[in-house]
C-alpha positions as CSV (number, residue, x, y, z in Angstrom):
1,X,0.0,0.0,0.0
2,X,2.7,2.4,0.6
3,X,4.6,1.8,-2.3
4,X,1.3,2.3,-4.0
5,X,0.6,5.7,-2.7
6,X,4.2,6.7,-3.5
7,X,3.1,6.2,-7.1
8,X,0.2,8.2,-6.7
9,X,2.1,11.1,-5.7
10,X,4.3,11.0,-8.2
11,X,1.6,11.2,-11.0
12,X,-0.1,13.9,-9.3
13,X,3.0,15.9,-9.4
14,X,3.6,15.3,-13.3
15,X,0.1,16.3,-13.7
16,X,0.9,19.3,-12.0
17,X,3.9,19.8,-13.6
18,X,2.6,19.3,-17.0
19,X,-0.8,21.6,-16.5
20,X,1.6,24.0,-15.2
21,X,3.7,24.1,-18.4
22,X,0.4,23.8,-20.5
23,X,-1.0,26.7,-18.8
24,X,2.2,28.9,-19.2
25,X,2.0,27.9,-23.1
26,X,-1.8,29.1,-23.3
27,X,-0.9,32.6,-20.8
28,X,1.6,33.4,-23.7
29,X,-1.0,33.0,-26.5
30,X,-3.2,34.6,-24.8
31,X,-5.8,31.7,-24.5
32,X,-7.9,33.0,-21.0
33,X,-10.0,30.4,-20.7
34,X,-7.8,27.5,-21.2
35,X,-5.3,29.1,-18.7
36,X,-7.5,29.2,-16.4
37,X,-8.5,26.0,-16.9
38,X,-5.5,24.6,-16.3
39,X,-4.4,26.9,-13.4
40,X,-7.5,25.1,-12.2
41,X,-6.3,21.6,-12.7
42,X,-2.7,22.6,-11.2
43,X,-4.0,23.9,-7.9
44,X,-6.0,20.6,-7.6
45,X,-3.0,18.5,-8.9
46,X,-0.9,20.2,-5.9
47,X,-3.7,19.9,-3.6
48,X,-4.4,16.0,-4.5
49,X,-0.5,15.8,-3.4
50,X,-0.6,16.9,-0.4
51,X,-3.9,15.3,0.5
52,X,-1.6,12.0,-0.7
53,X,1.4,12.5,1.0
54,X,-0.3,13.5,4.4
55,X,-2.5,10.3,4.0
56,X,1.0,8.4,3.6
57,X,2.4,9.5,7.1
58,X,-0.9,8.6,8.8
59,X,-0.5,5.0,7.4
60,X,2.9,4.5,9.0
């Protein structure tokens, strides 16, 4: 399970990482909305891995 949930965290960070670049592309075409969207889907990636690795201390 913990090896599991070290996995986990590590996709949600390349997600972040990836919406982050993805929304950096769209800020300098000037695309709003899909900035915003993935601002969006950043924050929740970040939040996700936090919500994973605090999960992971309470299992040990």
């Amino acid at each position: 399970m913990k090896k599991f949930n070290k996995i986990i965290q590590i996709i949600w960070l390349a997600v972040a990482a990836v919406s982050a670049v993805e929304a950096y592309i769209a800020y300098s075409k000037g695309s709003n909305q899909r900035f915003y969207l993935m601002l969006g889907v950043f924050v929740a990636a970040i939040a996700m891995y936090s919500i994973r690795k605090r999960q992971s201390r309470s299992i040990k």
